[in-house]
N, C-alpha and C positions, 0 to 999 in steps of 0.2 A: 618332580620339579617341572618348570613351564618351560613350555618348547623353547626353544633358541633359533636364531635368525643371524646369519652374516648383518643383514640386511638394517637390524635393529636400529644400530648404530648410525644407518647415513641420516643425511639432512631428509626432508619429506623434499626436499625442492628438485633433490640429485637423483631423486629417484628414478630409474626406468618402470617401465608399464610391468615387465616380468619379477624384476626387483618389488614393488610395491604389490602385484598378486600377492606373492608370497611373505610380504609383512603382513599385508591382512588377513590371509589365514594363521600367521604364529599368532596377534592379537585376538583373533575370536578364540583360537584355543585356548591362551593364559586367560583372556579375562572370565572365558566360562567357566573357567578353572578355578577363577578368582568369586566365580559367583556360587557359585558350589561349596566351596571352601565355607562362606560368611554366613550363608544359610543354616551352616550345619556349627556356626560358633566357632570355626576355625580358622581363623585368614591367614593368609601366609601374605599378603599385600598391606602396605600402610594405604590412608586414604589420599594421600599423597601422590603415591606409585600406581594408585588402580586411576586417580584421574588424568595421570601420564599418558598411559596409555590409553585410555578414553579418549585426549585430547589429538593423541597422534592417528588413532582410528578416523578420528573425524577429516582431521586436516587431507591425510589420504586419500579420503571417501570424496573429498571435496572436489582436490586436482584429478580425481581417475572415477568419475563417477560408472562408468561404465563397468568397473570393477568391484561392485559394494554384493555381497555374500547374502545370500539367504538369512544366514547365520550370524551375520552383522548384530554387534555389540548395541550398535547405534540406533536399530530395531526394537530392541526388547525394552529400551524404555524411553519416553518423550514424544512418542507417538503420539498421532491423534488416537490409536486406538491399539494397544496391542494384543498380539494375539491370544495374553493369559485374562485378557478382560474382552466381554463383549461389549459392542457399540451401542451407543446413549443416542438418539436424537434428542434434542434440546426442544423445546416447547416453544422458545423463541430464542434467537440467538445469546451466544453471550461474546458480546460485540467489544473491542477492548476503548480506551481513551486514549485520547490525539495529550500531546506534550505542552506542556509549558517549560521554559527552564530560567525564566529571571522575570522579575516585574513587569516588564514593560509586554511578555508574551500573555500575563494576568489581565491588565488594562485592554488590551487589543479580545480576549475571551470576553472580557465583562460588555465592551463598548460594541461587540459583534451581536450578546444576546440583545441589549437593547435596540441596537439598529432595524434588527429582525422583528422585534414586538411592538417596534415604534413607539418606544419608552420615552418618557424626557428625561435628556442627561441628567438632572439634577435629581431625577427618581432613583434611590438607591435600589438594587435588584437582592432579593434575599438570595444566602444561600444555606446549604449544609455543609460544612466544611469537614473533615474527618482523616485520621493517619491511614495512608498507603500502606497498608500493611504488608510484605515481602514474605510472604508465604507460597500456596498453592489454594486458587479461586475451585472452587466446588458450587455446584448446582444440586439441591434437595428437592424431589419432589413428593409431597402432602396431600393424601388424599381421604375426603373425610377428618382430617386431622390427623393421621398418620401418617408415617415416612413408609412410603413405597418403594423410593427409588434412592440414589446418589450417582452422580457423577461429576469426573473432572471435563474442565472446561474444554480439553480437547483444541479442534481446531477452531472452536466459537460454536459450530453447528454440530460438531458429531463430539461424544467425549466418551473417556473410559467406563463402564459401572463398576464402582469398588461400595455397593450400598453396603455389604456387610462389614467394611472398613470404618465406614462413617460412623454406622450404629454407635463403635466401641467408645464414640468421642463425646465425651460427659457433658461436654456446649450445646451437642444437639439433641435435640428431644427427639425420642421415640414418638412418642404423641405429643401433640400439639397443647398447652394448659391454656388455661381464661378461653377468652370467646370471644366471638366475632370475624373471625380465620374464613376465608372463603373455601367453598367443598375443593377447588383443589386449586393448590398454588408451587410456584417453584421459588424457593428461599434461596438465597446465594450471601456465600462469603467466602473467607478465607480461611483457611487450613494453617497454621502455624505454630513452628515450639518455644516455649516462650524459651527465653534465654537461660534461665538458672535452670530449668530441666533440660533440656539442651548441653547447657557444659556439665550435669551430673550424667548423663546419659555417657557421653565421650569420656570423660573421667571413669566411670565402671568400666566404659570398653576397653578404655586403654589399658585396666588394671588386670582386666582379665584374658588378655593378648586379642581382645577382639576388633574388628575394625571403626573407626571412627568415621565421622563424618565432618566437610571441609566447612559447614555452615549450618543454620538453623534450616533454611531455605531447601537444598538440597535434603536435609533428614527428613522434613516435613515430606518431602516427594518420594522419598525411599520408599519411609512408613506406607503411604496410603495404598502402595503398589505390592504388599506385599502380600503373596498368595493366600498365607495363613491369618486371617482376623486375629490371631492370637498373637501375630509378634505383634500387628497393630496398635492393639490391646494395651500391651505391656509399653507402649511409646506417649511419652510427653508428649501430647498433640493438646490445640485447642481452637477454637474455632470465635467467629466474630461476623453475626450477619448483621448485612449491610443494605440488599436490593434485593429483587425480586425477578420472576418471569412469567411464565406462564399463567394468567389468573383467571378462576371462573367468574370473578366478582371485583369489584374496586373496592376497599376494605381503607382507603386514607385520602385525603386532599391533597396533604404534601409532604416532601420525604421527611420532615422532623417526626410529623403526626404515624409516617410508614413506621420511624426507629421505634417510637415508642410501643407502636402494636406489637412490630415483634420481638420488644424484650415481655412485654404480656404474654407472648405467649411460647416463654421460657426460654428464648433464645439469650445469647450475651451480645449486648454491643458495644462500642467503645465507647469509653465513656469521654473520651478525648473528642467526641463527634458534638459538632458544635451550629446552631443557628446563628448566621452573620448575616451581616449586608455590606453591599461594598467594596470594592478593591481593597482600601486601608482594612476595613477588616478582616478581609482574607488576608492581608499580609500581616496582620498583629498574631493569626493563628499560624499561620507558616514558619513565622521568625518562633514562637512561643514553642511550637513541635522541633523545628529543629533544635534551638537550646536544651530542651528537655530528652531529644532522642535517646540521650545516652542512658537514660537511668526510666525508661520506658515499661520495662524486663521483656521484651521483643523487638525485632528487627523491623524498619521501615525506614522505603526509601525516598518519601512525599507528602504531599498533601492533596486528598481529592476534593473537588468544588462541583456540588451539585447544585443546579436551580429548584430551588426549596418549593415550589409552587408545581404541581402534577399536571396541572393542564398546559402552563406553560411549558413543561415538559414534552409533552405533547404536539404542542403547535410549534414545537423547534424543532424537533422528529431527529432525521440522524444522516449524515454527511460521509458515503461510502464506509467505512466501516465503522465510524462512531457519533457518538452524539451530539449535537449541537449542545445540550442541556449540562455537558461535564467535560471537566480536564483534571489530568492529573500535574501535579503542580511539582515536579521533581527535586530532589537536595542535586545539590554539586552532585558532577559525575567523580570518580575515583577515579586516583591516577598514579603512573609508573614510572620511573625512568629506565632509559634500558639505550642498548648503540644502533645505529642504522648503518646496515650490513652492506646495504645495494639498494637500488633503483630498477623496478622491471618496469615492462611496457606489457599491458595488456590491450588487445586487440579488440575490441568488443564485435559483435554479431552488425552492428551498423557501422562499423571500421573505426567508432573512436578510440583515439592513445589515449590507458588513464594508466597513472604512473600508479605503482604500489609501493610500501616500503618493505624492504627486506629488513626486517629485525631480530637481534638478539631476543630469543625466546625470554616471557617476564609473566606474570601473573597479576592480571588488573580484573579485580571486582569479582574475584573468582573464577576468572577463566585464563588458559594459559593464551597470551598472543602471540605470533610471530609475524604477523600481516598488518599493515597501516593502508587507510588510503591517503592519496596524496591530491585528491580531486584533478587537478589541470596542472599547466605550467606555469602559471600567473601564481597557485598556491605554491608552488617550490621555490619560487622567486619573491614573492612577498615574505615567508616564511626566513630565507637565505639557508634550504635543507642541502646539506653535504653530505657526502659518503665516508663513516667515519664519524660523524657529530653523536654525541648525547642527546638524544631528544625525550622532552616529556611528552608522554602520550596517555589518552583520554580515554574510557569509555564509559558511555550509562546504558543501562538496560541491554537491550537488543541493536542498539545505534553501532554502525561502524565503527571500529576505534580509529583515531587519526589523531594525528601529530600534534598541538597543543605549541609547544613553542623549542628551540635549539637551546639547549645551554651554551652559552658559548662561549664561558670561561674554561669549557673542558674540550674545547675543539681543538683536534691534531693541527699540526703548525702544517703539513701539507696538504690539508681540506683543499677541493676544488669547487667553482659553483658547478653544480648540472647543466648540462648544456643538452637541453631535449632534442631530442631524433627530429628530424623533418621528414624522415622516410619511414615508410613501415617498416617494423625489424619483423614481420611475418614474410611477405611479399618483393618487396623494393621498392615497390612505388613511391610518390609525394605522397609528404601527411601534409592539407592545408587545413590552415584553420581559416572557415568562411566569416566574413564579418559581421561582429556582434556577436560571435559564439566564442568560448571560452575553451572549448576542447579544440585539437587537432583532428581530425580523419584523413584515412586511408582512399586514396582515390581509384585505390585497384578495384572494387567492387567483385564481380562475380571470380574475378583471377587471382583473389585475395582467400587462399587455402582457409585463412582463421576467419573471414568475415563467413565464407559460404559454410564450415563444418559448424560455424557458432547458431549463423541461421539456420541450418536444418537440426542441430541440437534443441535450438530452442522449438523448432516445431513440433517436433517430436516430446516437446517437454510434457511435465505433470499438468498444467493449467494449459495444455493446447491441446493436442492429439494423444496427448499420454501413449506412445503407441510400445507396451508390452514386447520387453524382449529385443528393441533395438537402441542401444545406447551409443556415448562417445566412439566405443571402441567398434563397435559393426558399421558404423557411420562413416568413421576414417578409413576403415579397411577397404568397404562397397565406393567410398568416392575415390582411391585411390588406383583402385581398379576399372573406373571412370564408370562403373554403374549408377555411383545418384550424383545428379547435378543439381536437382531442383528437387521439391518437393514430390511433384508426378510421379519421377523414378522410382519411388521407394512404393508407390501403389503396381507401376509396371513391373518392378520386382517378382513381387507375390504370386503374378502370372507368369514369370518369365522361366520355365521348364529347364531350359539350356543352363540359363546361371544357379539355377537352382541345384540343378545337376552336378554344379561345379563346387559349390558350396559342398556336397556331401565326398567330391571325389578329393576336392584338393584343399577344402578348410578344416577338414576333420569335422563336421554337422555331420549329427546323427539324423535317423528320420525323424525322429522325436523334437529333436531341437530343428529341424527345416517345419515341422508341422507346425509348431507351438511360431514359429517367427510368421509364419504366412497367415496363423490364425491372429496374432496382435495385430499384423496391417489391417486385414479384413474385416476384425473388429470396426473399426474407426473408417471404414469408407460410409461409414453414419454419423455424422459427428454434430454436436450441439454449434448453434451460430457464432456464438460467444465464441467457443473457442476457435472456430473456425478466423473467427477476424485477429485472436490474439495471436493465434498460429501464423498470417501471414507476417509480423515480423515487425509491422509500422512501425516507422519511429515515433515517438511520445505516445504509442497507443499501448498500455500496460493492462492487465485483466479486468482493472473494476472500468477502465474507458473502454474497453470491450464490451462487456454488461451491460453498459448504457448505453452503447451504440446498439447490442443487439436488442433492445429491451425497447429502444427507441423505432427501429425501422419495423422490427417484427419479423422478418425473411431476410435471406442470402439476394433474393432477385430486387426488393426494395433498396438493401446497402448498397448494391452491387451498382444499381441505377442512379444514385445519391453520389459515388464515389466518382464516376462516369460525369453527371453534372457540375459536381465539386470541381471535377480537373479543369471541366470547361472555364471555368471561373473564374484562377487564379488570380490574383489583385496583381498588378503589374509592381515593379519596385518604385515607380513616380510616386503611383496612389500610397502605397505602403509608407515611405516618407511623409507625404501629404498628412496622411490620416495619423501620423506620429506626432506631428507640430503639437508643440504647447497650446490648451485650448482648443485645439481643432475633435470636435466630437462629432458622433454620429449624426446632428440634427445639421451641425453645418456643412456636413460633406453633402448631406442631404439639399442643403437651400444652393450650393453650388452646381450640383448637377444639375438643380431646375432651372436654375435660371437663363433666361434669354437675352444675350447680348449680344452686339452690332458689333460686327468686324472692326467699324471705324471707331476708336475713342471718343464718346461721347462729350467727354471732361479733359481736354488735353492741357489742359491750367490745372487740373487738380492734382496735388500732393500723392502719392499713391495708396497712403492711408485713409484716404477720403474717398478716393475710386473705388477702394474695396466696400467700402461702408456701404456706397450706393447700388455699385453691382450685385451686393448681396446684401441683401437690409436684413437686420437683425442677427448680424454674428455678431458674438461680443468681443469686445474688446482686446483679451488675451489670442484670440485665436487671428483678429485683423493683424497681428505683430507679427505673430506665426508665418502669416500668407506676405507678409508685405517682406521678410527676409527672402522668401522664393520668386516674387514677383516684384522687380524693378520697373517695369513699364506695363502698357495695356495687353500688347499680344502675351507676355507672360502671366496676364490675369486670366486672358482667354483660355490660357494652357492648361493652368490649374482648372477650372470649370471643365473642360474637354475630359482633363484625366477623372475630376469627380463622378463622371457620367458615363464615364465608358471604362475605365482600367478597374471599377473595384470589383470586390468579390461577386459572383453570383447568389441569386436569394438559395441555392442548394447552402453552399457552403456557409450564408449567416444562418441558418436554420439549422446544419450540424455544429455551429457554433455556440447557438443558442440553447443546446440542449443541456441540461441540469449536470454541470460536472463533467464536462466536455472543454467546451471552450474554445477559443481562436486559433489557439497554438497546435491542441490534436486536429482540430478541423484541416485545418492547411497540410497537419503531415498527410491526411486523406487523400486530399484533393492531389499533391503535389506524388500521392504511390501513384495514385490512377494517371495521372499525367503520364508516367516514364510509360512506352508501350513493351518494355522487356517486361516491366511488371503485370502490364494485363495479361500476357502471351503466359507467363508461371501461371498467374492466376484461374486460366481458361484451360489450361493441361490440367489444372489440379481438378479444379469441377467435375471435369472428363471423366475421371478416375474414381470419385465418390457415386456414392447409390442413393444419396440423399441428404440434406442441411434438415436438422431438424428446428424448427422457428422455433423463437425466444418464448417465454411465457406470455400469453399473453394479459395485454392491460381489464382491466375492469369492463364489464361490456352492460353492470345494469344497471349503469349510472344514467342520468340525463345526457352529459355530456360525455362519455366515452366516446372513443372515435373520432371526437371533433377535433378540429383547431382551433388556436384561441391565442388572443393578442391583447396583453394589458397595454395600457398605457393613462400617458395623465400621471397626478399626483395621488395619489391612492389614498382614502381617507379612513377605509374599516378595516385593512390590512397593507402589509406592506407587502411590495412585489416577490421577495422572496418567498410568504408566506403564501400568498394569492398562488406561486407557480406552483409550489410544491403539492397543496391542497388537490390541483387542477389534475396535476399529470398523478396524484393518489386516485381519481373519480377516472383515469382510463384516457382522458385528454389530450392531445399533443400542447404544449406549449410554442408560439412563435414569438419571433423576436421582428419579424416583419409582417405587413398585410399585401399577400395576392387574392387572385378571384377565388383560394382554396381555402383562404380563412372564412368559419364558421362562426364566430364573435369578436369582436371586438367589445375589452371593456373600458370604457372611458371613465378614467378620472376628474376631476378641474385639472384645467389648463392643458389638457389633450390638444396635440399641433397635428402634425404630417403626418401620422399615422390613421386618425380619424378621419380625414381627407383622403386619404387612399379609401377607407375603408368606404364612402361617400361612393367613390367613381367605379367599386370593383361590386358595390350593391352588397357589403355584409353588412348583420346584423349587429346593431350598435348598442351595449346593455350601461348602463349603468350600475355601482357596486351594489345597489340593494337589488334590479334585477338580477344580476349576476349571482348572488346570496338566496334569492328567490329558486331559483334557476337551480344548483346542487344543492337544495335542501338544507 
């Protein structure tokens, strides 16, 4: 029989640290127990009761990460790579698609590729259109015309090999048939069981006491994982290629002509994949697929939209993890109803309150929930969520499930409204919520237990320092014993003999476990830039704005001097207003700094509408309305000029602005870390303590332009700006959004203003777009 637990029974939320140890050891027991059992044709679990506890493993794993077992359930499959399969590199990534979820998210895809190709609206844009199939994506690689290889998709870059799994599956070809196949390519699709072997598969299991499975989706991912090719073998799988990777050769023009090569060359593809043009006609296929879903004979949750054309594929390239060139066009999310139990307050690592909902455990879309978010307090109040109500709740894919709407003809007659905390319920401090922001925070800062354990969790995470061996639970213990306050600590640690000492006399460390924790620190006093910048914590600065930050500056001493300048910078709150106005854009903040005007009112007859006109000739019109709400008289015209010329930001901070996937909003959390000098004082003990920042990769260096700066401007007429910067910083380039004496070109379009005039006084070289086209070959 499987182990037993007091513990089984409680809520995951009641749990203590020593109570939930030992749930997860009784869970890794039964369910190995359970995995044992199914292998050998004998379950003693419905697939019910095994996803129970799967679900309660997790939820555990989640709140007490510090606690997650070797021997974790959670390990042995959904990994980027487990350890009964070895690791795949992928040949190019397999990068996933950004969402669509209603029309109007179609029209803004479709009206985005043309903006970028500088299409005319009335030019309809081809595409491919094709069912999302809800399976499990695989990567085949073909060499000479054989399959060499398989794998799953993994975490995009690294994935399982299950080639001998593949082989069994009668969709893909051992060899390659027909001709034309380049010597080596990676083929991709989907993995899936169609639906009528699927429910004969569960139907024999269930007949012959064996386990079933809760979906198509899940069986498809059992099967491919399964040690022996031979249960593989024996399983209803089938497969449907779609795309491609790695190629030695271009073998098509565009993805219809790609479907067709490789059903030539024995592959299956859907026959439901379809050449359109158009919004309307992407949605004549989306409304046509989903009518038809039902009787399909497989699961799918979408429609995917490819741009049918390969170079334009191309010259759209791909937008931090996915493509300019596709979207996946999702069905309605599935949904639940179920009770809301309570209201927590989570603390986040940068001190915001976000509410959660406590729920009545339910089952949406195949997973079990008990967790809602509730975003802010504007959503609990717009919503009118009570403690006690019925609410519908949502989830699609991977997306957070959250609340959807209150029933409110089942609401208890004593519901209250919420009434959110203004204090920290960690700390005691004030929560204010700053103007224009939507969350609350915590104003306790470093005296804030959940801001500071949350910040060094997060330092210490998988995408930062990943530092081996110190988790939640060594984290709380060492801060409470007032050893880590900051990051540095946890390096002075490693050195520190006495506490180390103390570790083995009075925490129960072996030497084994003090050796292995001082070897995880010292691991990582090398540590990649990237992570190095994600590690410190910034707000708005998430991994892939790390990437690009480090990918951008190149070194720790270049960020480090940029962040330094950035703080200098700050746009004062006047200008920040200023430069908000309706109409007011960067070319007029521009014509108002420059301009020279006389203390005295030149015009003290003129209207104030009219004074604006002349103090700055050539603002337009929307932005005069702008300035003339803030400027009632002449000295307040003055003012506004004063603020445009001295309050705004510094060329550091538009330049981290300007970088590809960046932006205004992380730039300023830059500038505004560097500003606070607690944060340089962490930042400078950290340095201390490391042996070296290893710099990002670097850019292209045998291009013409590597190295250089570079400043479009004008109205572009052989490419469009996005396309010009992207191409620019692919050849190794910096891109600028302004011209000092350190820009290296300038490319002038028609009707180039202020920026080719700097470029004039600072002596750069001014190219033209066919010089410019000359110029990177």
């Amino acid at each position: 029989m499987a182990q037993t637990n007091p513990n089984a029974s409680f809520p995951v939320d009641d749990l203590t640290e020593d109570q939930a140890a030992a749930e997860l050891a009784r869970l890794a027991v039964t369910m190995a127990r359970a995995d044992f059992l199914y292998n050998e044709a004998n379950p003693e679990l419905t697939d019910a009761e095994y996803d129970d506890l799967k679900a309660r493993n997790l939820a555990i794993e989640t709140r007490f990460p510090a606690l997650i077992r070797a021997d974790s359930p959670s390990r042995k499959v959904g990994s980027p790579a487990s350890s009964q399969f070895s690791e795949v590199r992928h040949g190019v990534p397999m990068l996933s698609l950004d969402n669509a979820f209603d029309e109007g998210d179609v029209v803004d895809f479709v009206a985005r590729i043309q903006r970028f190709l500088k299409l005319p609206h009335a030019d309809p844009v081809a595409f491919v259109a094709e069912p999302k199939i809800d399976g499990l994506s695989a990567n085949i690689r073909y060499e000479k015309g054989v399959l060499v290889q398989g794998a799953t998709r993994g975490d995009g870059r690294t994935g399982e090999d299950i080639t001998a799994n593949l082989k069994t599956i009668s969709d893909i070809p051992v060899k390659l048939a027909g001709s034309g196949w380049p010597d080596l390519i990676e083929v991709r699709g989907e993995v899936y069981a169609p639906n009528e072997g699927f429910t004969a598969f569960n139907t024999a299991a269930e007949a012959e006491g064996r386990r079933t499975y809760a979906n198509p989706r899940n069986f498809a991912a059992g099967s491919l994982r399964q040690i022996d090719p031979k249960v593989t073998a024996a399983r209803p799988l089938a497969f449907f290629a779609y795309a491609w990777g790695e190629t030695s050769a271009p073998f098509a023009e565009t993805q219809d002509e790609a479907l067709a090569a490789l059903k030539s060359w024995g592959f299956k593809v859907n026959p439901r994949s379809v050449r359109i043009e158009g919004v309307d006609g992407l949605m004549e296929v989306y409304r046509g697929l989903e009518t038809d879903r039902a009787g399909l004979g497989y699961d799918i949750d979408g429609v995917v939209y490819k741009v049918d054309r390969l170079d334009w594929q191309e010259r759209l390239g791909f937008v931090s993890r996915s493509p300019r060139w596709a979207i996946a066009h999702k069905f309605p999310a599935q949904q639940a109803t179920t009770v809301l139990r309570g209201i927590d307050i989570q603390v986040g690592r940068t001190g915001s309150l976000t509410p959660v909902a406590r729920l009545e455990p339910v089952t949406v879309g195949g997973v079990v929930v008990s967790n809602a978010t509730l975003h802010n307090e504007d959503e609990i109040a717009r919503k009118d969520v009570r403690i006690g109500d019925t609410v519908v709740l949502q989830r699609a894919g991977d997306v957070i499930p959250q609340i959807v709407e209150v029933v409110l003809d089942r609401r208890p007659a004593d519901a209250e409204a919420y009434v959110f905390p203004t204090h920290c319920p960690v700390c005691g401090s004030e929560a204010v919520r700053p103007e224009g922001e939507v969350r609350r925070r915590c104003t306790g800062g470093l005296v804030c237990n959940a801001q500071l354990v949350e910040r060094l969790k997060h330092f210490v995470s998988r995408r930062a320092f990943d530092i081996e061996g110190l988790g939640e639970k060594q984290l709380i213990a060492f801060h409470e014993r007032g050893w880590i306050h900051e990051p540095a600590d946890i390096f002075r640690l490693a050195r520190d003999k006495e506490k180390l000492d103390l570790l083995r006399a009075e925490d129960g460390y072996g030497d084994t476990s003090v050796k292995n924790l001082v070897a995880g620190i010292d691991a990582r006093r090398v540590i990649a830039l990237e992570r190095l910048i994600f590690g410190l914590g910034i707000r708005d600065i998430g991994d892939q704005t790390s990437l690009l930050l480090a990918r951008h500056f190149g070194s720790w001493d270049a960020f480090y001097a940029a962040g330094l300048e950035a703080a200098a910078g700050i746009p004062s709150p006047d200008w920040t207003r200023l430069a908000e106005g309706h109409g007011v854009s960067q070319r007029t903040l521009s014509v108002m700094a420059a301009a020279e005007l006389s203390p005295a009112d030149p015009w003290p007859e003129a209207p104030v509408d009219q004074k604006l006109a002349l103090a700055f000739p050539g603002v337009a019109t929307p932005a005069r309305r702008a300035l003339a709400e803030l400027a009632p008289d002449w000295s307040a015209v003055l003012e506004l000029a004063r603020i445009a010329r001295e309050d705004g930001p510094s060329e550091t901070l538009g330049q981290i602005a300007g970088i590809a996937g960046v932006g205004p909003v992380a730039a300023r959390a830059v500038a505004e870390f560097f500003h606070e000098a607690h944060n340089r004082t962490v930042v400078d003990a950290l340095i201390n303590e490391l042996t070296g920042v290893v710099d990002a990769e670097k850019p292209k260096t045998d291009s013409p332009v590597a190295g250089k700066t570079v400043v479009f401007t004008g109205s572009l007429e052989k490419f469009t700006r996005d396309e010009a910067k992207a191409r620019a910083e692919s050849l190794g380039a910096k891109v600028s959004g302004s011209v000092s004496k350190k820009t290296d070109y300038v490319v002038a379009g028609p009707g180039a203003g202020s920026k080719l005039k700097d470029a004039e006084k600072h002596g750069v070289s001014v190219l033209s777009e066919d010089d410019w086209l000359a110029l990177i070959g």
